[in-house]
N, CA, C and O atoms as a Tripos MOL2 file, in Angstrom:
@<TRIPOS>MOLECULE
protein
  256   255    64     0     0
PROTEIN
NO_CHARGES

@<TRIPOS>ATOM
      1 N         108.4430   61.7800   96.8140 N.3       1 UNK1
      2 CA        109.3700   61.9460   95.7160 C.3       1 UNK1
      3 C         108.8980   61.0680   94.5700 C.2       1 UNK1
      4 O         108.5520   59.9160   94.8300 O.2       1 UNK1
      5 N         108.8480   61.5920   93.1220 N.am      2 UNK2
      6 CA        108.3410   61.0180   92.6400 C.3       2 UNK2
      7 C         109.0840   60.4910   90.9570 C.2       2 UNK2
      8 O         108.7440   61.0130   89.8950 O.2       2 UNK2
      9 N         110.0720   59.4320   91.0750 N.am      3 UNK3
     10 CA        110.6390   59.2060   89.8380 C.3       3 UNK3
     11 C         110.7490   58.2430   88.7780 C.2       3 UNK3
     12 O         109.8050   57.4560   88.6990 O.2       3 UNK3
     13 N         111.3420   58.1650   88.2470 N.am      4 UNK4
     14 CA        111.0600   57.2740   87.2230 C.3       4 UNK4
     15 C         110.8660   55.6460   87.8190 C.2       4 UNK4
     16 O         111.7760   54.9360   88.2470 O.2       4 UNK4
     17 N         109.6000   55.3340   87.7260 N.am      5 UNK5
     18 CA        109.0620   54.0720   88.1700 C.3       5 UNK5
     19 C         108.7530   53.9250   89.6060 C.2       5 UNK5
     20 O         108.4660   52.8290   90.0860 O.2       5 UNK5
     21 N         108.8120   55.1280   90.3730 N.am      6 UNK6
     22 CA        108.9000   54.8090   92.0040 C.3       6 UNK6
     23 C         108.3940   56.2110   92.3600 C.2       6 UNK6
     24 O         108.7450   57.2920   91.8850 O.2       6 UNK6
     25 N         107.5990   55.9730   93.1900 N.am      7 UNK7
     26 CA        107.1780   57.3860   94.2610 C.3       7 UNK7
     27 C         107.5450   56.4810   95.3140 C.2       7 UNK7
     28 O         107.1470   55.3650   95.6490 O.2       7 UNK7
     29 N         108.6210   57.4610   95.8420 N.am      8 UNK8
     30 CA        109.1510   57.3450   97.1920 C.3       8 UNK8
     31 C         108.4060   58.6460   98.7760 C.2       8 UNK8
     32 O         108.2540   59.8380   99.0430 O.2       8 UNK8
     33 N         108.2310   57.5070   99.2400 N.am      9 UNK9
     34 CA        107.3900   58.2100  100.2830 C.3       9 UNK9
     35 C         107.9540   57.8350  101.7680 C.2       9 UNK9
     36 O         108.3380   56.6820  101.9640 O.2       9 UNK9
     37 N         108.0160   59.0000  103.0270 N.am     10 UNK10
     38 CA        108.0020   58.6700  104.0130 C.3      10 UNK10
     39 C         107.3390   58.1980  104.6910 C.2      10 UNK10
     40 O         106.1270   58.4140  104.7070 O.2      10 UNK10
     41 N         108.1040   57.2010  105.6560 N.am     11 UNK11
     42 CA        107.2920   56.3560  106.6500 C.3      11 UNK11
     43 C         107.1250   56.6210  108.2430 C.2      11 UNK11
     44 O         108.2010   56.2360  108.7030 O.2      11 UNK11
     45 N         106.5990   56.9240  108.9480 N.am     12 UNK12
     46 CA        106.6420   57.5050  110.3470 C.3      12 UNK12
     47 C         105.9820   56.1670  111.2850 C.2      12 UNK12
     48 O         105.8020   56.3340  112.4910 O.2      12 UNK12
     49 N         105.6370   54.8180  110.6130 N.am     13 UNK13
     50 CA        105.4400   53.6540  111.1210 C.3      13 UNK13
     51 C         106.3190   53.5510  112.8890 C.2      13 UNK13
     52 O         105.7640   53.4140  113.9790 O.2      13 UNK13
     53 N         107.4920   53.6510  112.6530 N.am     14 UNK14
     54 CA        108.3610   53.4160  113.2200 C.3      14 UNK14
     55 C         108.4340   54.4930  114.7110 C.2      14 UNK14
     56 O         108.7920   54.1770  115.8460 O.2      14 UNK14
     57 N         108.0150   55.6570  114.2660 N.am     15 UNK15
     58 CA        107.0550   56.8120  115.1240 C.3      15 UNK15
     59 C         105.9870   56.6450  115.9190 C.2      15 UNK15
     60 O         105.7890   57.0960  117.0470 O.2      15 UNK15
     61 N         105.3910   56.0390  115.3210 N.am     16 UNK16
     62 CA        103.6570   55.5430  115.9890 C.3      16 UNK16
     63 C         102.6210   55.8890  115.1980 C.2      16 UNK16
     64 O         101.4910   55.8800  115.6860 O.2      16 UNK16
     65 N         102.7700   56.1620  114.1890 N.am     17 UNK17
     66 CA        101.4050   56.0910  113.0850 C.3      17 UNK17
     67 C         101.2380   54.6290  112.7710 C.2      17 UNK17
     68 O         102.0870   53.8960  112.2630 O.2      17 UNK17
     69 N         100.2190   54.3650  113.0850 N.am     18 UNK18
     70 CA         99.5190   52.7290  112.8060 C.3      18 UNK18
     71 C          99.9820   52.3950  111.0860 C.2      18 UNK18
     72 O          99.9120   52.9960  110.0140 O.2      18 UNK18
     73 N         100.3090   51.5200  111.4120 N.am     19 UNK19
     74 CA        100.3580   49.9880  110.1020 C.3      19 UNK19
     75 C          99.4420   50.4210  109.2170 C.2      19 UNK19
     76 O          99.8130   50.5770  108.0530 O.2      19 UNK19
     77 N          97.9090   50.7340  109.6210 N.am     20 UNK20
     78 CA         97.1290   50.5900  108.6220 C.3      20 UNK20
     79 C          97.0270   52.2780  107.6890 C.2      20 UNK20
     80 O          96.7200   52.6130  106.5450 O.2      20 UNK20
     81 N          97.4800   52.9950  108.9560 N.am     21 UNK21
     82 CA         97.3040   54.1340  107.9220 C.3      21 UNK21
     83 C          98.1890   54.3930  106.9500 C.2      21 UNK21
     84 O          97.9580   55.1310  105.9920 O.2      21 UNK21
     85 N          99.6480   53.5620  107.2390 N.am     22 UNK22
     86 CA        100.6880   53.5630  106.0120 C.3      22 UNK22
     87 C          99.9780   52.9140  105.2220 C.2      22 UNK22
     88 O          99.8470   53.5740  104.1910 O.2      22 UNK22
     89 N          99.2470   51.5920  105.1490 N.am     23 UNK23
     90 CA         99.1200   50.9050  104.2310 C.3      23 UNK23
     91 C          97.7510   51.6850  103.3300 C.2      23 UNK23
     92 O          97.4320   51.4160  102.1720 O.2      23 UNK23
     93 N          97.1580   52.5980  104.1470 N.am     24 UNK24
     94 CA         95.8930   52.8200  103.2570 C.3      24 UNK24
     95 C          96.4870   54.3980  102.0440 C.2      24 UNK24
     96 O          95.9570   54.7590  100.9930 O.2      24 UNK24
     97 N          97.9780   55.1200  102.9060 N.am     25 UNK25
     98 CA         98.5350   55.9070  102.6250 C.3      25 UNK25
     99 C          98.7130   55.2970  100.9140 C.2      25 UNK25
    100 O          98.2300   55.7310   99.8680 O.2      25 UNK25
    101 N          99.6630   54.0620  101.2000 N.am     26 UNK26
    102 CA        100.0830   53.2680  100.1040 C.3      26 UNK26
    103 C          98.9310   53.1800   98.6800 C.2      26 UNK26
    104 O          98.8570   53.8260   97.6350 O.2      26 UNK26
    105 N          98.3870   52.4060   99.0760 N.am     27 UNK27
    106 CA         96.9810   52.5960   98.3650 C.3      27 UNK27
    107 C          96.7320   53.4260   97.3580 C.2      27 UNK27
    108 O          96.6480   53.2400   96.1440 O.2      27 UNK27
    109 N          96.6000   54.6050   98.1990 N.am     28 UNK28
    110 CA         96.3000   55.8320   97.6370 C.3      28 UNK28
    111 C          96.8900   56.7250   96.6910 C.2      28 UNK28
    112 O          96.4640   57.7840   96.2310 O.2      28 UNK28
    113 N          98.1070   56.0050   96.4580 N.am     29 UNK29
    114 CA         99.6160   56.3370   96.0050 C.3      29 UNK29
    115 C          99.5040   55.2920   94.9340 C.2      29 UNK29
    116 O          99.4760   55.6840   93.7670 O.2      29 UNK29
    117 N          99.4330   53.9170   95.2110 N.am     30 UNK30
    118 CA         99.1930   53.4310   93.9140 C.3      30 UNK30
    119 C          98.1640   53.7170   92.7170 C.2      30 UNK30
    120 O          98.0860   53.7220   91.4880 O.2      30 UNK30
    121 N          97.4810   53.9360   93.8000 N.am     31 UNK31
    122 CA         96.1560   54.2050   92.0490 C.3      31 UNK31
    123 C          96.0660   56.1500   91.8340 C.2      31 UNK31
    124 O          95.2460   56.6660   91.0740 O.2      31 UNK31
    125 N          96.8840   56.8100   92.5090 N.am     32 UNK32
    126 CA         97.4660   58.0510   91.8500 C.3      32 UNK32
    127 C          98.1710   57.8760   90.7600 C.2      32 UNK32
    128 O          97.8810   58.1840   89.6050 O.2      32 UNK32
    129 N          99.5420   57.1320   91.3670 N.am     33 UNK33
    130 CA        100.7090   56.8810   89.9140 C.3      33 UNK33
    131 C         100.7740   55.0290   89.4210 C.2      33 UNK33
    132 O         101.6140   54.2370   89.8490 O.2      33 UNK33
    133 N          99.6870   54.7100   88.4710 N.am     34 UNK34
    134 CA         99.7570   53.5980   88.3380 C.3      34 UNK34
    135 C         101.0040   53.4480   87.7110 C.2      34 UNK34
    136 O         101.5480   54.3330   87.0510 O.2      34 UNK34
    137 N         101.5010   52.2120   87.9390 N.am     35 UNK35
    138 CA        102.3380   51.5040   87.1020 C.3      35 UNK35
    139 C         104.2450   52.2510   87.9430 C.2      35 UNK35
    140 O         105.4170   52.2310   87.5690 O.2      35 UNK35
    141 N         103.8720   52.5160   88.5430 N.am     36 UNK36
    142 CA        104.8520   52.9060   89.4690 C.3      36 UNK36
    143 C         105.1230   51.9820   91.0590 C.2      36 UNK36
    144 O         104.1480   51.5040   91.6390 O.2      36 UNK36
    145 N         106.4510   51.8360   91.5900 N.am     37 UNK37
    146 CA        106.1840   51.1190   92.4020 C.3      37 UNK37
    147 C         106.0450   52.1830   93.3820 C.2      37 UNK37
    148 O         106.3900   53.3060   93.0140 O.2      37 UNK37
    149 N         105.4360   51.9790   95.0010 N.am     38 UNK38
    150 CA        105.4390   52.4710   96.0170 C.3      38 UNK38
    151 C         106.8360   52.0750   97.1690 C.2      38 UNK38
    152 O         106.9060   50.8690   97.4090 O.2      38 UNK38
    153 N         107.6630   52.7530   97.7120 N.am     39 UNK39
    154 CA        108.4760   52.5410   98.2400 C.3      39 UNK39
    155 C         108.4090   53.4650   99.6150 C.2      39 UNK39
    156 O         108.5080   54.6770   99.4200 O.2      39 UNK39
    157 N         108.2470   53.0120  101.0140 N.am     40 UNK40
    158 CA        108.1480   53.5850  102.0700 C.3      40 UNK40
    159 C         109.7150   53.5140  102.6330 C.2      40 UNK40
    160 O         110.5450   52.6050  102.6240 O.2      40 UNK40
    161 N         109.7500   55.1570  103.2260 N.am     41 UNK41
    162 CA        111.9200   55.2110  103.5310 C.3      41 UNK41
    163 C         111.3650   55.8760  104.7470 C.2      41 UNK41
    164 O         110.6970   56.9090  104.7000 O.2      41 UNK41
    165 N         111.7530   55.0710  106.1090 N.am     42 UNK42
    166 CA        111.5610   56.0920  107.2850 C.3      42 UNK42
    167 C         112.4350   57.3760  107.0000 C.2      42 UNK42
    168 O         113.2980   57.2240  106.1360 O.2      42 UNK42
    169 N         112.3570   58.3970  107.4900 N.am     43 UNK43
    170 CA        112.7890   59.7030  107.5370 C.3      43 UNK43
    171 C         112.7720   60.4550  108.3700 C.2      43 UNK43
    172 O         112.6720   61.6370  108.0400 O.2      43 UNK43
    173 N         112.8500   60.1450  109.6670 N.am     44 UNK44
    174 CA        112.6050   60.3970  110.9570 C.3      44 UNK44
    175 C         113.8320   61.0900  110.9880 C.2      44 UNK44
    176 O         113.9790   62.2880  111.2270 O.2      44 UNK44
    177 N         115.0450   59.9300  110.6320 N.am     45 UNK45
    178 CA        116.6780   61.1320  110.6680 C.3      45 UNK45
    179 C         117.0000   61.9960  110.1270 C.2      45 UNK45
    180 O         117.8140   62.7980  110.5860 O.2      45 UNK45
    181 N         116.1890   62.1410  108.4190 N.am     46 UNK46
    182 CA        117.1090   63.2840  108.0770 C.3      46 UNK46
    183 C         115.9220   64.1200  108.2770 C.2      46 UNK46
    184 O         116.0860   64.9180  107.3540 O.2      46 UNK46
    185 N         114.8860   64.4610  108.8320 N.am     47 UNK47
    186 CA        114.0660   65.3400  109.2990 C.3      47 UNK47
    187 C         114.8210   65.9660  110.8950 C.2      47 UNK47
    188 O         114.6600   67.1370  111.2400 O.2      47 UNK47
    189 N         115.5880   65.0160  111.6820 N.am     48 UNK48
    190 CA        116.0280   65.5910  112.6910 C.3      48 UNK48
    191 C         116.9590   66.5620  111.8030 C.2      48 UNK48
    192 O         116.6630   67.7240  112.0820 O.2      48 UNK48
    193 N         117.9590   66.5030  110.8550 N.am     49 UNK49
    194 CA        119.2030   66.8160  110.3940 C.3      49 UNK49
    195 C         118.9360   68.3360  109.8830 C.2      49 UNK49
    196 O         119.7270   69.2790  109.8620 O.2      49 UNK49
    197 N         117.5640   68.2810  109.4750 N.am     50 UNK50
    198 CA        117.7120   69.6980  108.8720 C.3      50 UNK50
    199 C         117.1420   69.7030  107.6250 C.2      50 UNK50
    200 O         117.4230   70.5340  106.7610 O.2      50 UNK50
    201 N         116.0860   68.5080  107.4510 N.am     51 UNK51
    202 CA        114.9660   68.3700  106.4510 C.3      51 UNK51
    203 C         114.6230   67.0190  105.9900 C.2      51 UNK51
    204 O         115.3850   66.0680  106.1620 O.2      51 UNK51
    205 N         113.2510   66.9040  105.2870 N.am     52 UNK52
    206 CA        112.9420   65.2990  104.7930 C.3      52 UNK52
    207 C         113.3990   65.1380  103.5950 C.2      52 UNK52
    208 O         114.4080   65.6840  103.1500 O.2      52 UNK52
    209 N         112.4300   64.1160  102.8120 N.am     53 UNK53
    210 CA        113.0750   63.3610  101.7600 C.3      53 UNK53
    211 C         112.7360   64.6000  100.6210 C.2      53 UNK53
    212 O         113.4950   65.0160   99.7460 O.2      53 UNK53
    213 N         111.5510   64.9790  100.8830 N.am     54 UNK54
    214 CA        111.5910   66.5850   99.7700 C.3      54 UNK54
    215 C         112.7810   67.3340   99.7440 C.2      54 UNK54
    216 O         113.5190   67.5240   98.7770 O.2      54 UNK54
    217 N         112.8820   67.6890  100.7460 N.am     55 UNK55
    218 CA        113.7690   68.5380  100.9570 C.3      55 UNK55
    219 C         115.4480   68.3590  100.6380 C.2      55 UNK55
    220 O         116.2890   69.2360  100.4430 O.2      55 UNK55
    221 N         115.5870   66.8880  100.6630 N.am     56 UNK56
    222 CA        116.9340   66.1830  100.5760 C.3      56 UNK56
    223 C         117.2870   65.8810   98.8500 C.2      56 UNK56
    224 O         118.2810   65.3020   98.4140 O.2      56 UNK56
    225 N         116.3620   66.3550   98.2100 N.am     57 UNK57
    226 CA        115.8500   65.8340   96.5160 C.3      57 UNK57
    227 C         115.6280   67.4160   95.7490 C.2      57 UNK57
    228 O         115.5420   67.7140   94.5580 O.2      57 UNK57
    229 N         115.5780   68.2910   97.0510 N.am     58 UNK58
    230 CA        115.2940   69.5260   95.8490 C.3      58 UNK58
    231 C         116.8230   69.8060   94.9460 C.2      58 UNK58
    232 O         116.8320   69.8110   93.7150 O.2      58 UNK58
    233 N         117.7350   69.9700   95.5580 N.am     59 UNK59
    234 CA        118.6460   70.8220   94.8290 C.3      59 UNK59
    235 C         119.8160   70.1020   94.1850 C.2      59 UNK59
    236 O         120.9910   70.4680   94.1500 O.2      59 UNK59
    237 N         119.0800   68.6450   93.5170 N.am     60 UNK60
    238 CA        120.5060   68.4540   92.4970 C.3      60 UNK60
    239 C         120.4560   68.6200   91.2750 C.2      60 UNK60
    240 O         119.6330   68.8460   90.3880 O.2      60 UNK60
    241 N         122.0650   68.3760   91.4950 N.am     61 UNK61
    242 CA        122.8720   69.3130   90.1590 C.3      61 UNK61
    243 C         122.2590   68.8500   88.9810 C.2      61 UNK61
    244 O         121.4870   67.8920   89.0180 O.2      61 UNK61
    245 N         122.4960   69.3640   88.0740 N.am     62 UNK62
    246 CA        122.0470   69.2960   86.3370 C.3      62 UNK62
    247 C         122.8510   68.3690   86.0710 C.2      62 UNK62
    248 O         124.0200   68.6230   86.3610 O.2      62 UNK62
    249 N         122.6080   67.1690   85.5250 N.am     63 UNK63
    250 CA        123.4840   66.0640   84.9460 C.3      63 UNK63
    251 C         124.6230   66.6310   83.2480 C.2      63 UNK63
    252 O         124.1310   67.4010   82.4230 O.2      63 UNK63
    253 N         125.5140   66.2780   83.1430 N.am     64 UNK64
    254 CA        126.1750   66.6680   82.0150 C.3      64 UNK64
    255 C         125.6480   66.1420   80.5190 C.2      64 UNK64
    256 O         126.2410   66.4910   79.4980 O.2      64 UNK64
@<TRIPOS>BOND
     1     1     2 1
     2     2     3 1
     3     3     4 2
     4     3     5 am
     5     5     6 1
     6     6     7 1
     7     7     8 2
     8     7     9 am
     9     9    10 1
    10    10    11 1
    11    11    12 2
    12    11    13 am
    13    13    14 1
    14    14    15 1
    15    15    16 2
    16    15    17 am
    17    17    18 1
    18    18    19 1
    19    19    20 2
    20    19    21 am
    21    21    22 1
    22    22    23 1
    23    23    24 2
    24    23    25 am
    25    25    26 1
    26    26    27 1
    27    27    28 2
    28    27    29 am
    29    29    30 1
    30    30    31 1
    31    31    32 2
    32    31    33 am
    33    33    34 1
    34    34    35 1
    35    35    36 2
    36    35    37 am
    37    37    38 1
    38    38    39 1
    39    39    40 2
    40    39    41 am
    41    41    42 1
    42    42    43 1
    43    43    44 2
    44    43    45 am
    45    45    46 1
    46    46    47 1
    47    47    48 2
    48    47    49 am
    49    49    50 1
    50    50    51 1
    51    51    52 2
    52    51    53 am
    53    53    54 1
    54    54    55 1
    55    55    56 2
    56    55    57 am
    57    57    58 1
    58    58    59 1
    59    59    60 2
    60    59    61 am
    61    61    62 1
    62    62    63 1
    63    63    64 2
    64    63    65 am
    65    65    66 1
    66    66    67 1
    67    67    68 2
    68    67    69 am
    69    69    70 1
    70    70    71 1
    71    71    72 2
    72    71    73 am
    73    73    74 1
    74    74    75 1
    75    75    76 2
    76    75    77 am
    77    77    78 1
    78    78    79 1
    79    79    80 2
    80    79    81 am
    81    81    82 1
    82    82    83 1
    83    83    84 2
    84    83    85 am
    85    85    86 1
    86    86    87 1
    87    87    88 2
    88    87    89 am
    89    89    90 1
    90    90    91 1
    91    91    92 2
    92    91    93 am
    93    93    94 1
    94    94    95 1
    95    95    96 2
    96    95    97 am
    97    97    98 1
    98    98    99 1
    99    99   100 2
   100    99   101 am
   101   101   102 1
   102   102   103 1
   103   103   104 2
   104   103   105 am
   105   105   106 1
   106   106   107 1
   107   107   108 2
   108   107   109 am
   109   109   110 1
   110   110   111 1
   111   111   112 2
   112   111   113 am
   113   113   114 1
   114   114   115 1
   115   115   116 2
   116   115   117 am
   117   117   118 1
   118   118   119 1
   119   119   120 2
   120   119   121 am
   121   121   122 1
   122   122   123 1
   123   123   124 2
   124   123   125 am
   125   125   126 1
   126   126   127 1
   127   127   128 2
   128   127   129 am
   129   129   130 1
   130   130   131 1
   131   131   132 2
   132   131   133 am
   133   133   134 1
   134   134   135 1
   135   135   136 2
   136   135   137 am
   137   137   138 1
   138   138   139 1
   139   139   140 2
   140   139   141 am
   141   141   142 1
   142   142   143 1
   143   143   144 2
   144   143   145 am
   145   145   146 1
   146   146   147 1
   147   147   148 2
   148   147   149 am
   149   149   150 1
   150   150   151 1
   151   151   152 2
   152   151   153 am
   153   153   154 1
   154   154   155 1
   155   155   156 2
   156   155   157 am
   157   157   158 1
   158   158   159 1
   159   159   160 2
   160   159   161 am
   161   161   162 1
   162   162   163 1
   163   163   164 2
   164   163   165 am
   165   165   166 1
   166   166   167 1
   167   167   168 2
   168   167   169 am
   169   169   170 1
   170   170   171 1
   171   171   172 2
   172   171   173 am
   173   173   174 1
   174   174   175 1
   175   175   176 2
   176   175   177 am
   177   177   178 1
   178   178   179 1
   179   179   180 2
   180   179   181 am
   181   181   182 1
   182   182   183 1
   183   183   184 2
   184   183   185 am
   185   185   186 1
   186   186   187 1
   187   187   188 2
   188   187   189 am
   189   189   190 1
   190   190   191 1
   191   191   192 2
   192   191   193 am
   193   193   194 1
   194   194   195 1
   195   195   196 2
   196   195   197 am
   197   197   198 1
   198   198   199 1
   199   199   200 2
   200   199   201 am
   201   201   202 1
   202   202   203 1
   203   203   204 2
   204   203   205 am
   205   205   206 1
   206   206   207 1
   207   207   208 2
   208   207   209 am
   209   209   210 1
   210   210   211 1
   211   211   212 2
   212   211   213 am
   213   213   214 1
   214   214   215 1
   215   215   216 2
   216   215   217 am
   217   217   218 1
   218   218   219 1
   219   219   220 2
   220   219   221 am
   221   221   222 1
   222   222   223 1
   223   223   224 2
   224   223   225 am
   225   225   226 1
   226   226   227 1
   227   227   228 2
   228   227   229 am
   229   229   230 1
   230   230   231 1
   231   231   232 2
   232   231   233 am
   233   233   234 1
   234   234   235 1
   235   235   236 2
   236   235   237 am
   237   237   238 1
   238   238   239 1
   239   239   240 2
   240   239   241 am
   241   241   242 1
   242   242   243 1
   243   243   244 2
   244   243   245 am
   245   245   246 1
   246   246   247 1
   247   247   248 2
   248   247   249 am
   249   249   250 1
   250   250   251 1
   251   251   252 2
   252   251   253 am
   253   253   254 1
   254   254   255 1
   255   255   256 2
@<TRIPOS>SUBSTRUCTURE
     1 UNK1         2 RESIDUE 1 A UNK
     2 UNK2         6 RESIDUE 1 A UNK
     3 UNK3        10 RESIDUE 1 A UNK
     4 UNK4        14 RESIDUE 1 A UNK
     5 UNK5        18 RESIDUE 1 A UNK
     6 UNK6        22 RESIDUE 1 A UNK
     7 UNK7        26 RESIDUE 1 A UNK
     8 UNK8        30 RESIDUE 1 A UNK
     9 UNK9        34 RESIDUE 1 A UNK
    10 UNK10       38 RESIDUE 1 A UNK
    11 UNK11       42 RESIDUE 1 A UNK
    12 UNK12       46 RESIDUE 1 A UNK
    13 UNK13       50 RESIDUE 1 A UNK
    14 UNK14       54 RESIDUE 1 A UNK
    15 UNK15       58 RESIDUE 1 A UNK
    16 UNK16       62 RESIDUE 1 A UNK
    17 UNK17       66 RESIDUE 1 A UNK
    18 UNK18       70 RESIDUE 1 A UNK
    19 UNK19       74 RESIDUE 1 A UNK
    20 UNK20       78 RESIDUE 1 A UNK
    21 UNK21       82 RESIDUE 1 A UNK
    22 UNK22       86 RESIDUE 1 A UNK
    23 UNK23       90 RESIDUE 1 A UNK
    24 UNK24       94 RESIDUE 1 A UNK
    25 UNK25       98 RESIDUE 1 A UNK
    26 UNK26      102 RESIDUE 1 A UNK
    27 UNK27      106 RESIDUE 1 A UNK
    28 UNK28      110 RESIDUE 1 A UNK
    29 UNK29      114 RESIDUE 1 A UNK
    30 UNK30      118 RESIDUE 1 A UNK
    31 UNK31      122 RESIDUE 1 A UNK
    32 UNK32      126 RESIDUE 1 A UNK
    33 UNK33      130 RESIDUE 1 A UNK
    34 UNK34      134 RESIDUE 1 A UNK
    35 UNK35      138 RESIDUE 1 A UNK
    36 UNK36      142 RESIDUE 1 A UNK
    37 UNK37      146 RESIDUE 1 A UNK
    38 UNK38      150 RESIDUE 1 A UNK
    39 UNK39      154 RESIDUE 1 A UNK
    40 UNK40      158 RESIDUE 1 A UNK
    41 UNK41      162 RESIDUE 1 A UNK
    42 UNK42      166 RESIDUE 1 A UNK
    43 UNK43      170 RESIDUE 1 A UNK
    44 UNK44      174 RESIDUE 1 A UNK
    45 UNK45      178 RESIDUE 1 A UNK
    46 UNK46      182 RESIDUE 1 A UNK
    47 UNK47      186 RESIDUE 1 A UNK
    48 UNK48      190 RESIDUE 1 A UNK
    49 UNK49      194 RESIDUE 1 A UNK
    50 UNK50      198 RESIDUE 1 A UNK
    51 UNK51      202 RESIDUE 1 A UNK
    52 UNK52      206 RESIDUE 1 A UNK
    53 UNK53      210 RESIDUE 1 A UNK
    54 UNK54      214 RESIDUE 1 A UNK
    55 UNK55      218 RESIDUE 1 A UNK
    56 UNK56      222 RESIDUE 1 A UNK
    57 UNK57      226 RESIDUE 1 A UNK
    58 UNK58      230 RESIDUE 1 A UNK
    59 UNK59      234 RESIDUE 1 A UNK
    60 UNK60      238 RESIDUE 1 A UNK
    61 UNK61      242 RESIDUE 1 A UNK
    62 UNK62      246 RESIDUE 1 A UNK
    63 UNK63      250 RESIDUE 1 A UNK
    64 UNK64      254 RESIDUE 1 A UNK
């Protein structure tokens, strides 16, 4: 997810993907969107629920 000042990204750390591949994930994310922070959100639950963090970000409303 990618917004003003932050790409928010899932974390599956907590799953069993190694430390280092989040961190090289990270990385890779910073020098895509410089000047943005990187923020890792496990998402393990709302992927059980019936979708991830994409999916939880597509459909809001139009602000007034």
């Amino acid at each position: 997810l990618i917004a003003n000042g932050v790409v928010i990204v899932p974390s599956y750390v907590h799953d069993g993907t190694p430390q280092p591949v989040e961190d090289r994930v990270g990385q890779i994310m910073r020098e895509a969107f410089p000047g943005r922070s990187v923020l890792f959100v496990r998402c393990t639950p709302m992927n059980w629920h019936g979708g991830g963090l994409h999916c939880a970000t597509l459909s809001e409303p139009k602000s007034d």
